[in-house]
N, C-alpha and C positions, 0 to 999 in steps of 0.2 A: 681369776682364781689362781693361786700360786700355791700348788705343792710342793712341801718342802720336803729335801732329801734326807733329811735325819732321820733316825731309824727307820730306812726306805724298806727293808725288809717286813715290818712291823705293823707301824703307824705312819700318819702321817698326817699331817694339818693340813685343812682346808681355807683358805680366809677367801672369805665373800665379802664384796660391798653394795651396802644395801643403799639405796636413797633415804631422804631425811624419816620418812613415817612409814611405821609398815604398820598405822592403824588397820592400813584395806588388810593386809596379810591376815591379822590373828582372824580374820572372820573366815578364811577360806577349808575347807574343810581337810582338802589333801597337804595342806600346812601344821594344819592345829597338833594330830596325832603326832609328828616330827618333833614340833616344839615343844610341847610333852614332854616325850619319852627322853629327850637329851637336852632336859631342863638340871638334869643333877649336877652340885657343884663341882666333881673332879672329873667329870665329863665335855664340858663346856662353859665357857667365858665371855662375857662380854663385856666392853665398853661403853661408856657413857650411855649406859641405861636410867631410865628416871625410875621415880616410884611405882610406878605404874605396871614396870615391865617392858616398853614398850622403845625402841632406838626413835629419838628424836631430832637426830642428826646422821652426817655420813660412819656409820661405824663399820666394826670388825666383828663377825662372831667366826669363831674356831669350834671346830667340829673334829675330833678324832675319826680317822676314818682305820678300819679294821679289814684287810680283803679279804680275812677268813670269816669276814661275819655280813650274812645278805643286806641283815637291816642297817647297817651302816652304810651299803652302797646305794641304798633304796634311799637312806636319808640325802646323799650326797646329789644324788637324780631329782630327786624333788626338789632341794635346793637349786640346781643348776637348773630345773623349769621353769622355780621364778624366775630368776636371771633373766632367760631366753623371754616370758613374758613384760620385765621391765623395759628391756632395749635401752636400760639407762647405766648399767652397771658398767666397769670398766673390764677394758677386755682380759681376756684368761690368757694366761701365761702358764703351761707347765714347765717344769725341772723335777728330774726324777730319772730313774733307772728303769733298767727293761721294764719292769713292769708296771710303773707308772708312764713310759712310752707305751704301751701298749693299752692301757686304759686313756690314754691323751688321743690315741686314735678313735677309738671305741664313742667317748664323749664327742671328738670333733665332726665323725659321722653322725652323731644323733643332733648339734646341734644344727648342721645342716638344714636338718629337716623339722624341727622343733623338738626339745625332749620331749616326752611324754607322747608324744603323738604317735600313734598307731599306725602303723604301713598302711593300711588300707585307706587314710584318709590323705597318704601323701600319692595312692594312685588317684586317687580320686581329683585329689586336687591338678594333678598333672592330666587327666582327663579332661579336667575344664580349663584348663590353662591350653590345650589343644583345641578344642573344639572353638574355645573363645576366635583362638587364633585363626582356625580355618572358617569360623562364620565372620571374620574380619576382612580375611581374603575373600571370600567369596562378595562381601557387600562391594568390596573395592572394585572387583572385578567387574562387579553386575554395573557400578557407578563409570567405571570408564567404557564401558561397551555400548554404555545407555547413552553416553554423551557421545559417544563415534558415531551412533545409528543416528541420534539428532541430528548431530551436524550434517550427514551424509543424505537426510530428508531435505536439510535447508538447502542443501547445495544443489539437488537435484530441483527441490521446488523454484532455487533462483534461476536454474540454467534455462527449466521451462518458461518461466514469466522471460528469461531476456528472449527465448523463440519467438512464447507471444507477441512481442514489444518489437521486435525485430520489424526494420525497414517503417517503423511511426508507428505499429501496430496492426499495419494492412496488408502485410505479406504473408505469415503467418493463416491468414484466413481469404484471404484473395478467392479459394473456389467459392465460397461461399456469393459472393460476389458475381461471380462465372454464371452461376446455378440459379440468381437471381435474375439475369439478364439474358437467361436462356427460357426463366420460365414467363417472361414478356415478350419473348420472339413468338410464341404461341395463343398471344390475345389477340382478338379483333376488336381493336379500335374504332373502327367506326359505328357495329352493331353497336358497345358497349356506350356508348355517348348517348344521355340522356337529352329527351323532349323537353328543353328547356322553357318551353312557351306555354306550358301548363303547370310548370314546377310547384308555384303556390296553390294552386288551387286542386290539384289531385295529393298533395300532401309528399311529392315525390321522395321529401330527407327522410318521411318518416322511414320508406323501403330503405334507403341509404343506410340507416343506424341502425333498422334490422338487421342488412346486410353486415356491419361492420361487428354488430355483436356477435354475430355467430363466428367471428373467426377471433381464440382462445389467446392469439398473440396479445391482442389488447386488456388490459389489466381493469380501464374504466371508458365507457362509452357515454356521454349524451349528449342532447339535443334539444332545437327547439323547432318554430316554425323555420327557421331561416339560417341553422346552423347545427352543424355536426363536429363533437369534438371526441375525438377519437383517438388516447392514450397508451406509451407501451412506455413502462416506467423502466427507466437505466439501470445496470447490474454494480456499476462502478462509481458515475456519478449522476446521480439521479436527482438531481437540482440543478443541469446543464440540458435545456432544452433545444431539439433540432425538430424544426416545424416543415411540412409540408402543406399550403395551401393550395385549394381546388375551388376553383368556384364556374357557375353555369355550366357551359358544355362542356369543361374540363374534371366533371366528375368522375367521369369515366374511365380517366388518367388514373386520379388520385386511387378509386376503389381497386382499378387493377395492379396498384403498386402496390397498396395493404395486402392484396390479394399473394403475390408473389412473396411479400415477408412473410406470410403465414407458412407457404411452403418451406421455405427454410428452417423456419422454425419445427415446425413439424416434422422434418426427415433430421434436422442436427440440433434440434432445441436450443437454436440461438437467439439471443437475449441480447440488445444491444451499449456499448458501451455507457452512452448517453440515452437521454428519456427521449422518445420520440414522440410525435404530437401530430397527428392528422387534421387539420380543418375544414371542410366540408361547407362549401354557402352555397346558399341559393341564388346572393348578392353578389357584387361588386367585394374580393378578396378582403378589402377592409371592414365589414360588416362582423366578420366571420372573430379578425383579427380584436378586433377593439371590445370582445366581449370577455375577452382575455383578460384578468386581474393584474394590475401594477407590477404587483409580486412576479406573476408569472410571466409579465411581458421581460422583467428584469434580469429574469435567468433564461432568457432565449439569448445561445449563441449562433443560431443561424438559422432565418427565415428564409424559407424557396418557396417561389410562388410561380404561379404560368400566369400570362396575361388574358386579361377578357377571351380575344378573340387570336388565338394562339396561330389556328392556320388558316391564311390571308396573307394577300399579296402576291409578291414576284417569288419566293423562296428564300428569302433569306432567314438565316436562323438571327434572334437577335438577343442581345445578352445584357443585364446593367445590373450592379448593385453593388454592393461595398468590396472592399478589394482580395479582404481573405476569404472572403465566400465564393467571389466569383472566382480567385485563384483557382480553386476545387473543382467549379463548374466549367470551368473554358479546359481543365485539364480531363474532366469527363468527356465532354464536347469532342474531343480529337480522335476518341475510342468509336463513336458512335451515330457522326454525323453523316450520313451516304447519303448523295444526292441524287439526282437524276438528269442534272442541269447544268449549266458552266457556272454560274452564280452560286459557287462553292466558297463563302467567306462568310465569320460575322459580323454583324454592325450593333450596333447601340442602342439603346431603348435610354429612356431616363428613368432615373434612381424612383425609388416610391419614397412615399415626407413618411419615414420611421427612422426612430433613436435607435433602432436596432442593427446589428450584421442583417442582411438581407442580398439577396438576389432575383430579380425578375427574367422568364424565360420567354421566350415567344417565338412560333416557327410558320414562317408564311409560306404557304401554298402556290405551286406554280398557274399561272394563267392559261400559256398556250399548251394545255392539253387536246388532244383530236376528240376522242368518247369521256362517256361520263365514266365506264369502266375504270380507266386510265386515270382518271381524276382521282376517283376513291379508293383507287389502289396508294396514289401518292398520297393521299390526306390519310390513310391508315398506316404509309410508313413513316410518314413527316411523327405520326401520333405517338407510333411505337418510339421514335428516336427521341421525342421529346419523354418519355415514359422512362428509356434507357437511361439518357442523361440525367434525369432527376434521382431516380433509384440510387443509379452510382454513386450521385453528389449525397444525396441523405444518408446511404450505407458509408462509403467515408468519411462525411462529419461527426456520424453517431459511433465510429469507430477507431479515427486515428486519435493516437495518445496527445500528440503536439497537431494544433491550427497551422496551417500553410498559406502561408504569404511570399510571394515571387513580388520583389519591390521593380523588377524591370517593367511593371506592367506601367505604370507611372512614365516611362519615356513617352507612349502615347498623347499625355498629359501637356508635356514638354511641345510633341509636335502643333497639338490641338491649337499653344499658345502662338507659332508663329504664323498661323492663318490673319492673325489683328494688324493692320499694315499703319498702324497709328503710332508715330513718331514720338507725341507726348508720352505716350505710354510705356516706351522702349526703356525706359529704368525697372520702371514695377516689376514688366515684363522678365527683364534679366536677374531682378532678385527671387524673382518666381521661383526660374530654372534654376539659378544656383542652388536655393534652398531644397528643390526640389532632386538635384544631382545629390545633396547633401543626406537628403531621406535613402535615397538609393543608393549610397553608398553604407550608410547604417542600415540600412536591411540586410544588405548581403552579411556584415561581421552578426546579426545578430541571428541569421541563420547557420550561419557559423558554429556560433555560440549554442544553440538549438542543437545541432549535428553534435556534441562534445557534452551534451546534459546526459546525465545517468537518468535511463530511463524508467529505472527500479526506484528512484525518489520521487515519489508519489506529490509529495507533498511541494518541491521544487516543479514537479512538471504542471502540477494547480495553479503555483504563483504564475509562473509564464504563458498558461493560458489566459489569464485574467491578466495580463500587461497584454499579451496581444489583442485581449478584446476590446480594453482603454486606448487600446494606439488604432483600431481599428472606428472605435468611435469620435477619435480624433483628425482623423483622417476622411471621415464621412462630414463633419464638421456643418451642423444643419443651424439653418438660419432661424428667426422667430417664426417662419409656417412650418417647421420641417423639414426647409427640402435642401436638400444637399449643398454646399456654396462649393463642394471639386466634384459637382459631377460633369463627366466629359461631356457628356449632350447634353447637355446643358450651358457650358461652356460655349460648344457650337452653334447654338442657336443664339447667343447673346456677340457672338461674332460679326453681328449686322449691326449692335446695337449702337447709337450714340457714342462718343468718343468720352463727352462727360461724363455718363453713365458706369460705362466701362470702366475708370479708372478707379470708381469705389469697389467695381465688383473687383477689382484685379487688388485694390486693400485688402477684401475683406479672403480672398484665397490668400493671400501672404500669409495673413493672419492665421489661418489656418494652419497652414505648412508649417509656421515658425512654432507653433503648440507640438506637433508632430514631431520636428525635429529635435524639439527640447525632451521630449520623452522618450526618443531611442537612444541623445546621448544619455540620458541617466543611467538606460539600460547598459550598455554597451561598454 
């Protein structure tokens, strides 16, 4: 808008530019009366208007304005509202004297704020132009505090899980442990060993899977004539199975071990990492086992079993089964063996004909005892120690995050080899041990390697238990009956054998070894 200073005292022209149509205009109402009233010819002019009446392009209209007359400044405000509504006009320019400075003021604070508009709709609007803003901050704020507390949950929940996880997962809960092998220092083993000379015919498993139901750790119990299977499903991985087998007079054992995870359970309502599995026969351990489904013999990572006749003999405690189980078992073993006799060492059993991780326990009973007192004293602590050691080993398998394998157990292997004083054989022999120095040395990097895995990756510590349990059935390496081609008693019994003979067995261990070593380099 451009006032011009000619008769500045007086009058003065207004020139507005309007856009091409101001069809919208004539319909508005606080328009119409304006255009009206200062439609007369020596009042106002316009350009390039059509027939119509109507600016069909960018024009000019002149308006006289009068400051001694209201309705000409009324008209000039309603003009400058359209204006302010187009947002398309070009900008105002005044030129003028005091008192059109002074009216240039007057306009430039109203266009500020919109002509036309009301004070009250410019607090209003600055009202919610506040509020907007402080319900802006305040989201902002709620959204960064909400994501401080998150992080500060994750952080504390990971610091917890590395406690848990701390030292393989078994330090962390170690009294639990403590609690378990204090509440078997207070069984009688001997009382509790069942008359196994009537077993089938008084029905004695059915008491057994009464007994085992009534204690709440087990999730699923049954049974039949000749077997008790007895379930405590895993918290973490509950498709990784750790067995406990019992059979004849070794029920005793096994019920007092359920017996004692019940306690625990029951004062810390502890739930084990892995499923646990109780078996219960009447028979020979394998009866018990083999009613077991495919499926579920395929997700057992660690079979513990006692032998038939557990105490017998001179006292030796005796030990066999694949090498990461018994890692576990010979390192329970150290906690818990007390003798009474100089014949303080283990010796070897042979392996049992399973595809599975497995270990066999057996604890022989001393001879020269003076009373029978003295006898059943030892055979109830030989019971208790075999009770201790198996607990241990089942509560650490069903609960360390990473399987434990010491590859030094294998020198034994090494020594067993040079008891064969068979000169033809002294190649195989030698590629044996190398191969064998070779595995032993890839075990320790890949304990290494174990010792350096983030134990909060779930998903990485899975893959590495399923490599150690392929390298462990690699290493168990079972012939077409089953049975072991590197188990050490077994080895030393075929130490007598034939020289010809020997030299296929001593193939078919190579053979072994070399599958073994081919899958710890890949690991490693």
């Amino acid at each position: 808008m451009i006032l011009d200073n000619e008769n500045c005292n007086k009058m003065a022209a207004t020139q507005l530019y309007f856009p091409g149509d101001l069809r919208h205009m004539n319909t508005m109402r606080r328009w119409m009366p304006i255009r009206k009233k200062y439609e007369h010819k020596n009042e106002i002019q316009r350009e390039g208007i059509n027939s119509r009446g109507l600016l069909t392009q960018v024009n000019k209209v002149y308006i006289p304005i009068d400051f001694n007359s209201n309705t000409t400044l009324e008209a000039l405000k309603i003009n400058l509202y359209f204006y302010n509504i187009s947002r398309k006009w070009k900008d105002v320019d005044v030129e003028c004297t005091k008192e059109f400075k002074r009216m240039h003021r007057v306009l430039s604070f109203q266009m500020g704020r919109g002509f036309g508009e009301p004070t009250e709709f410019i607090t209003k609007r600055m009202c919610c132009s506040l509020l907007f803003s402080i319900g802006f901050l305040c989201l902002l704020c709620g959204f960064l505090i909400g994501r401080f507390a998150a992080g500060q949950v994750f952080e504390i929940r990971a610091e917890k899980k590395k406690i848990e996880l701390f030292g393989n997962g078994l330090e962390s809960r170690d009294y639990l442990r403590n609690e378990l092998v204090q509440n078997l220092k207070d069984s009688n083993f001997t009382e509790s060993s069942l008359d196994v000379t009537h077993l089938r015919n008084n029905k004695a498993l059915e008491t057994v899977e009464k007994s085992l139901s009534g204690l709440n750790i087990f999730n699923k119990v049954t049974g039949n004539d000749s077997c008790v299977i007895a379930t405590v499903r895993g918290s973490q991985e509950p498709d990784r199975y750790v067995v406990l087998g019992a059979d004849s007079e070794n029920i005793g054992i096994g019920i007092s071990i359920a017996k004692a995870f019940q306690r625990i359970y029951n004062e810390h309502e502890w739930i084990p990492r892995r499923t646990l599995i109780f078996l219960i026969s009447a028979d020979y351990m394998d009866s018990c086992f083999h009613s077991l489904s495919n499926y579920d013999q395929s997700k057992i990572v660690a079979y513990l079993a006692i032998d038939k006749n557990p105490i017998d003999g001179d006292g030796f405690f005796q030990t066999s089964g694949s090498d990461m189980v018994l890692t576990t078992v010979l390192e329970a073993s150290q906690d818990y063996l007390t003798f009474k006799n100089k014949n303080n060492h283990v010796k070897n059993l042979q392996r049992l004909k399973l595809l599975i991780p497995h270990t066999l326990l057996s604890f022989h009973r001393i001879d020269n005892t003076s009373t029978l007192k003295d006898n059943d004293d030892i055979n109830n602590l030989h019971r208790r120690n075999l009770a201790q050691v198996l607990s241990t080993s089942v509560w650490r398998l069903s609960e360390m995050t990473i399987f434990q394998w010491d590859p030094l157990t294998l020198n034994t292997n090494i020594k067993t080899l040079d008891k064969f004083d068979s000169p033809d054989s002294q190649v195989l022999k030698d590629r044996i041990k190398n191969t064998i120095k070779r595995i032993i040395n890839g075990g320790i990097l890949l304990n290494k390697k174990i010792d350096n895995l983030d134990r909060l990756k779930s998903l990485d510590i899975r893959m590495m238990n399923d490599f150690l349990k392929d390298l462990e059935q690699a290493l168990l390496c079972p012939d077409k009956n089953n049975q072991s081609q590197t188990d050490i008693a077994l080895l030393e019994q075929r130490s007598i054998v034939a020289n010809n003979k020997i030299d296929d067995y001593f193939q078919a261990i190579l053979a072994c070894y070399e599958d073994a070593d081919k899958i710890l380099q890949d690991m490693t």
